[in-house]
VMD Tcl script that draws the C-alpha trace (Angstrom):
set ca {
  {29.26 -24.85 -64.98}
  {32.87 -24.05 -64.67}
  {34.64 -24.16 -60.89}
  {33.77 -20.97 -59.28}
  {37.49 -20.32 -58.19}
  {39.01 -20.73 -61.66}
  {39.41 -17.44 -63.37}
  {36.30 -16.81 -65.48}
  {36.02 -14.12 -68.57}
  {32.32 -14.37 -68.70}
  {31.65 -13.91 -64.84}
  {34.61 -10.48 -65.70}
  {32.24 -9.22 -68.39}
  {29.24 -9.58 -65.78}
  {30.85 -7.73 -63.01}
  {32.05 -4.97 -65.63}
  {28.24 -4.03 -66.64}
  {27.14 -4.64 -62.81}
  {30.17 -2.34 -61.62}
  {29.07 0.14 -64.41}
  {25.56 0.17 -63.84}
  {26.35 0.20 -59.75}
  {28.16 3.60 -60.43}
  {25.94 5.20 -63.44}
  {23.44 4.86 -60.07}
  {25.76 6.29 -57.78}
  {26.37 9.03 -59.82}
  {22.93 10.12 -61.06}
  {21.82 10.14 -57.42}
  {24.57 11.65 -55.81}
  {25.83 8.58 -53.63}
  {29.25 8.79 -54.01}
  {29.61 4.96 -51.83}
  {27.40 3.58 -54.65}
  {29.94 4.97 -57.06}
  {32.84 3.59 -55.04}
  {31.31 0.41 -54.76}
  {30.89 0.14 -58.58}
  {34.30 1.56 -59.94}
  {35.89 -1.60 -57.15}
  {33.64 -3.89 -59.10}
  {34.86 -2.86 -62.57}
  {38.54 -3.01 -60.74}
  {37.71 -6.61 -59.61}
  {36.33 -7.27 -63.05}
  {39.56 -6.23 -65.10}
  {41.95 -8.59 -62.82}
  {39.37 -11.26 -63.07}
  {39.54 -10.92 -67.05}
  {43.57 -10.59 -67.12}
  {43.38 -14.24 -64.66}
  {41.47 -15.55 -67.06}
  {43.48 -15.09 -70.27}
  {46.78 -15.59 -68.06}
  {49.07 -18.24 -69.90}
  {53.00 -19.45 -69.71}
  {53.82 -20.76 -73.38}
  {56.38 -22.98 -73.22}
  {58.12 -25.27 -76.17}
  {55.45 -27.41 -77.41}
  {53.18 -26.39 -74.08}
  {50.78 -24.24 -71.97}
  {50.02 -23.65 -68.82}
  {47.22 -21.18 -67.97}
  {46.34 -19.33 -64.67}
  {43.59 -21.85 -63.77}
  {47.02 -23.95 -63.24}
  {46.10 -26.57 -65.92}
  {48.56 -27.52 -68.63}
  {47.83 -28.85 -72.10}
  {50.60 -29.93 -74.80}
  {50.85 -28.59 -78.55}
  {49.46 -30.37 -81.40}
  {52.34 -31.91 -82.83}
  {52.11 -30.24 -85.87}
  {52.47 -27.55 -84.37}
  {55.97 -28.07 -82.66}
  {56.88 -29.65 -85.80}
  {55.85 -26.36 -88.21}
  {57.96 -24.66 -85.66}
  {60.90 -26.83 -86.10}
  {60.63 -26.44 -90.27}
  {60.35 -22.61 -89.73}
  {63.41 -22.19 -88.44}
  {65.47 -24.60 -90.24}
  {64.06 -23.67 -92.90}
  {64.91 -19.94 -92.53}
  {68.77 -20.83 -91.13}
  {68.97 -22.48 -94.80}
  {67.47 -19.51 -96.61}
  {69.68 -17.22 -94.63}
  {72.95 -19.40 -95.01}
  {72.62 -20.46 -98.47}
  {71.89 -16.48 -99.77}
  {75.33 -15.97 -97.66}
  {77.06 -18.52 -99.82}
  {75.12 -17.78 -102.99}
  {73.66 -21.37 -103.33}
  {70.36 -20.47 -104.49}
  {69.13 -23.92 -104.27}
  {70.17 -24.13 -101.08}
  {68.45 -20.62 -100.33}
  {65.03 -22.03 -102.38}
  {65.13 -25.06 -100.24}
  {64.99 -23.25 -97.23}
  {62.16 -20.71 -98.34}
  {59.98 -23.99 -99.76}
  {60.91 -25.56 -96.41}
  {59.75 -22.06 -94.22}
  {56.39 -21.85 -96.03}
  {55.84 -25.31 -95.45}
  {56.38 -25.07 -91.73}
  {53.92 -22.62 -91.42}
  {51.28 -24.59 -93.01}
  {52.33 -27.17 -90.75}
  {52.34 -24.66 -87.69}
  {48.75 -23.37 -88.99}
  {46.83 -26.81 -89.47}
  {48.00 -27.90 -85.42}
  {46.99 -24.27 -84.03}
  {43.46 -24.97 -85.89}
  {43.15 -28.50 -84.17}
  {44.50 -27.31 -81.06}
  {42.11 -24.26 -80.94}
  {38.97 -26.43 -82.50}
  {40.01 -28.96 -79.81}
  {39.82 -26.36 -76.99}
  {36.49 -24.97 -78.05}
  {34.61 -28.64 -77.85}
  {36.84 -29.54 -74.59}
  {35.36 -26.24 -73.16}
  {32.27 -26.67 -73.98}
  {31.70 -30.66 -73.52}
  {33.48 -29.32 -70.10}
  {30.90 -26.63 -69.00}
  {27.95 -28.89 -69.98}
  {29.27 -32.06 -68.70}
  {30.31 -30.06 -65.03}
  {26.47 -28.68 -64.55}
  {25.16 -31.90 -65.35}
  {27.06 -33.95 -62.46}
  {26.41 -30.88 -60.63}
  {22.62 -31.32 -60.59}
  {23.42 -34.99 -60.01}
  {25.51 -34.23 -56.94}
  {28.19 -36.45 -58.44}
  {31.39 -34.42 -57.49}
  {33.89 -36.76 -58.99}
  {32.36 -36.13 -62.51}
  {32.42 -32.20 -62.00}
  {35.63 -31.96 -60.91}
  {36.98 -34.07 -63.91}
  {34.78 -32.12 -66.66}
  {35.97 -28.68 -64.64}
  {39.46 -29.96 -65.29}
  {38.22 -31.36 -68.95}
  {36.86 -27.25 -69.34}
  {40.17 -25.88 -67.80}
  {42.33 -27.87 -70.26}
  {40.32 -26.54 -73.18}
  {40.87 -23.02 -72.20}
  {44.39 -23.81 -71.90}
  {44.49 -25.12 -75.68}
  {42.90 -21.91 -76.72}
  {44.63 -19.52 -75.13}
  {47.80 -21.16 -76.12}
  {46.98 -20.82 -79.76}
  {45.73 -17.14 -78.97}
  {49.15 -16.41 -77.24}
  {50.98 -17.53 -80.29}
  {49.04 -16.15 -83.16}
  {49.56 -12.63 -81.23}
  {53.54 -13.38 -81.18}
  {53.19 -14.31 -84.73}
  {51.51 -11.42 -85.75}
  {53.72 -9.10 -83.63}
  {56.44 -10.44 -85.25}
  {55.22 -10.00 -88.94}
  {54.07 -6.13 -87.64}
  {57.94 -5.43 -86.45}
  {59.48 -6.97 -90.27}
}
mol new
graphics top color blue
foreach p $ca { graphics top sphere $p radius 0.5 }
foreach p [lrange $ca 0 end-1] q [lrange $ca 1 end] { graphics top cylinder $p $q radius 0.2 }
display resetview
Protein backbone atom coordinates (compact mmCIF):
# COMPACT_ATOMS: atom_id res chain seq x y z
CA UNK A 1 0.00 0.00 0.00
CA UNK A 2 1.26 3.37 -0.93
CA UNK A 3 2.30 6.03 2.11
CA UNK A 4 -0.87 7.52 3.27
CA UNK A 5 0.57 11.17 3.07
CA UNK A 6 1.74 10.94 -0.55
CA UNK A 7 -0.80 12.31 -2.90
CA UNK A 8 -3.00 9.43 -4.08
CA UNK A 9 -5.41 9.47 -7.41
CA UNK A 10 -7.18 6.38 -6.39
CA UNK A 11 -7.95 7.43 -2.66
CA UNK A 12 -9.25 11.19 -5.00
CA UNK A 13 -11.57 9.00 -7.06
CA UNK A 14 -12.89 7.36 -3.66
CA UNK A 15 -13.59 10.54 -1.90
CA UNK A 16 -15.27 11.95 -5.23
CA UNK A 17 -18.11 9.06 -5.23
CA UNK A 18 -18.19 9.22 -1.20
CA UNK A 19 -18.51 13.20 -1.42
CA UNK A 20 -21.19 12.58 -4.18
CA UNK A 21 -23.10 10.04 -2.62
CA UNK A 22 -22.72 12.11 0.97
CA UNK A 23 -24.61 15.01 -0.86
CA UNK A 24 -27.14 12.99 -3.32
CA UNK A 25 -28.20 12.03 0.64
CA UNK A 26 -28.18 15.39 1.82
CA UNK A 27 -30.15 16.53 -0.80
CA UNK A 28 -32.91 13.92 -1.14
CA UNK A 29 -33.54 14.33 2.58
CA UNK A 30 -33.34 17.82 3.00
CA UNK A 31 -30.08 18.06 5.25
CA UNK A 32 -28.42 20.73 3.85
CA UNK A 33 -25.01 19.85 6.51
CA UNK A 34 -25.02 16.42 4.79
CA UNK A 35 -24.82 18.28 1.51
CA UNK A 36 -22.10 20.59 2.82
CA UNK A 37 -20.24 17.89 4.14
CA UNK A 38 -20.23 16.07 0.74
CA UNK A 39 -19.59 19.01 -1.82
CA UNK A 40 -16.08 19.66 0.93
CA UNK A 41 -15.35 16.05 0.21
CA UNK A 42 -15.55 16.31 -3.59
CA UNK A 43 -13.46 19.79 -2.95
CA UNK A 44 -10.87 17.72 -0.95
CA UNK A 45 -11.04 15.09 -3.64
CA UNK A 46 -10.18 17.44 -6.70
CA UNK A 47 -6.91 18.95 -4.83
CA UNK A 48 -6.05 15.48 -3.79
CA UNK A 49 -6.22 14.38 -7.63
CA UNK A 50 -4.35 17.72 -8.95
CA UNK A 51 -1.38 16.60 -5.89
CA UNK A 52 -1.28 13.59 -7.32
CA UNK A 53 -0.58 14.28 -11.01
CA UNK A 54 1.61 17.42 -9.82
CA UNK A 55 5.07 17.25 -11.71
CA UNK A 56 8.21 19.81 -12.46
CA UNK A 57 9.76 18.51 -15.89
CA UNK A 58 13.01 19.48 -16.06
CA UNK A 59 15.88 18.67 -18.91
CA UNK A 60 16.26 15.05 -18.87
CA UNK A 61 14.17 14.94 -15.28
CA UNK A 62 11.06 14.86 -13.01
CA UNK A 63 10.14 15.67 -9.94
CA UNK A 64 6.56 14.98 -8.80
CA UNK A 65 4.51 16.38 -5.80
CA UNK A 66 5.16 13.26 -3.66
CA UNK A 67 8.77 15.10 -3.78
CA UNK A 68 10.50 12.12 -5.52
CA UNK A 69 12.62 12.64 -8.60
CA UNK A 70 13.37 10.18 -11.38
CA UNK A 71 15.77 10.88 -14.52
CA UNK A 72 14.79 10.43 -18.36
CA UNK A 73 15.56 7.43 -20.27
CA UNK A 74 18.41 8.43 -22.17
CA UNK A 75 16.88 8.02 -25.26
CA UNK A 76 14.80 10.18 -24.49
CA UNK A 77 17.11 13.28 -23.81
CA UNK A 78 18.95 12.11 -26.72
CA UNK A 79 15.62 12.10 -29.30
CA UNK A 80 15.32 15.52 -27.86
CA UNK A 81 18.72 16.59 -28.73
CA UNK A 82 18.26 15.11 -32.63
CA UNK A 83 14.88 17.00 -32.77
CA UNK A 84 16.16 20.09 -32.54
CA UNK A 85 19.31 19.88 -34.37
CA UNK A 86 17.78 18.29 -36.63
CA UNK A 87 15.09 20.97 -37.24
CA UNK A 88 17.90 24.06 -36.90
CA UNK A 89 19.41 22.10 -40.08
CA UNK A 90 16.11 21.78 -41.90
CA UNK A 91 15.35 25.37 -41.14
CA UNK A 92 18.95 26.72 -42.04
CA UNK A 93 19.67 24.71 -44.98
CA UNK A 94 15.94 25.67 -46.74
CA UNK A 95 17.34 29.39 -45.88
CA UNK A 96 20.43 28.72 -47.92
CA UNK A 97 18.78 26.44 -50.47
CA UNK A 98 21.02 23.36 -49.67
CA UNK A 99 18.49 20.81 -49.95
CA UNK A 100 20.74 18.18 -48.72
CA UNK A 101 21.47 20.02 -46.00
CA UNK A 102 17.58 20.68 -45.46
CA UNK A 103 16.94 16.55 -46.10
CA UNK A 104 19.54 15.86 -43.55
CA UNK A 105 17.94 17.71 -41.03
CA UNK A 106 14.28 16.36 -41.73
CA UNK A 107 15.88 12.49 -41.78
CA UNK A 108 17.69 13.62 -38.63
CA UNK A 109 14.11 15.23 -36.90
CA UNK A 110 12.13 12.04 -37.65
CA UNK A 111 14.76 10.07 -36.28
CA UNK A 112 14.83 11.93 -33.00
CA UNK A 113 11.44 11.32 -32.45
CA UNK A 114 11.69 7.69 -32.79
CA UNK A 115 14.42 8.02 -30.48
CA UNK A 116 12.30 10.36 -28.10
CA UNK A 117 9.29 7.71 -28.51
CA UNK A 118 11.17 4.30 -27.73
CA UNK A 119 12.70 6.11 -24.08
CA UNK A 120 9.09 7.61 -23.17
CA UNK A 121 7.79 3.82 -23.74
CA UNK A 122 10.60 2.41 -21.37
CA UNK A 123 10.31 5.17 -19.07
CA UNK A 124 6.46 4.85 -18.84
CA UNK A 125 6.60 0.73 -18.97
CA UNK A 126 9.29 1.23 -16.26
CA UNK A 127 6.98 3.37 -14.07
CA UNK A 128 4.02 1.06 -14.35
CA UNK A 129 6.11 -2.19 -12.90
CA UNK A 130 8.06 0.27 -10.33
CA UNK A 131 4.48 1.26 -9.19
CA UNK A 132 3.18 -1.69 -8.97
CA UNK A 133 6.24 -3.99 -7.61
CA UNK A 134 6.06 -0.70 -5.18
CA UNK A 135 2.40 -1.00 -3.91
CA UNK A 136 2.72 -4.82 -3.52
CA UNK A 137 6.11 -4.92 -2.11
CA UNK A 138 4.96 -1.80 0.64
CA UNK A 139 1.73 -3.97 1.96
CA UNK A 140 3.75 -6.91 2.21
CA UNK A 141 6.50 -5.42 4.75
CA UNK A 142 3.55 -3.75 6.07
CA UNK A 143 1.88 -6.95 7.30
CA UNK A 144 5.41 -7.95 8.32
CA UNK A 145 5.88 -4.84 10.43
CA UNK A 146 9.19 -4.36 8.66
CA UNK A 147 9.20 -0.49 8.22
CA UNK A 148 12.52 -0.21 6.52
CA UNK A 149 11.17 -2.34 3.55
CA UNK A 150 7.90 -0.14 3.27
CA UNK A 151 9.41 2.90 3.29
CA UNK A 152 11.92 1.86 0.48
CA UNK A 153 9.10 0.13 -1.81
CA UNK A 154 6.83 3.51 -0.92
CA UNK A 155 9.79 5.39 -2.32
CA UNK A 156 10.32 2.42 -5.11
CA UNK A 157 6.13 3.28 -5.87
CA UNK A 158 6.74 7.12 -5.66
CA UNK A 159 9.58 6.96 -8.22
CA UNK A 160 7.39 5.02 -10.62
CA UNK A 161 4.71 7.56 -10.53
CA UNK A 162 7.27 10.05 -11.14
CA UNK A 163 8.44 8.14 -14.45
CA UNK A 164 4.88 8.14 -15.58
CA UNK A 165 3.79 11.26 -15.05
CA UNK A 166 6.88 12.59 -16.60
CA UNK A 167 6.16 10.83 -19.83
CA UNK A 168 2.38 11.98 -19.43
CA UNK A 169 3.60 15.65 -18.96
CA UNK A 170 5.54 15.47 -22.13
CA UNK A 171 3.34 13.61 -24.52
CA UNK A 172 0.64 16.47 -23.54
CA UNK A 173 3.41 19.25 -24.52
CA UNK A 174 4.02 17.26 -27.56
CA UNK A 175 0.68 17.02 -28.57
CA UNK A 176 -0.10 20.69 -27.68
CA UNK A 177 2.50 21.60 -29.75
CA UNK A 178 1.49 19.55 -32.93
CA UNK A 179 -2.41 21.04 -32.10
CA UNK A 180 -0.92 24.87 -32.27
CA UNK A 181 1.22 23.98 -36.00
Amino acid sequence: MADSNQPSTLQSYVDTATGKVQSALGSVTGNTGDQAQGDLREDKAQSEYDASHATAKLPGATISGSGAAVTDDKARTDGSWNQTAGSAKETLGGLMGNENLKQAGRQQNLEGQQQEAKGQLSDYGSGISNRAQGAVGSAVAGLTGDESKQAQYNQMHAEGKTQQRGVEHDITKQAEAERQQ
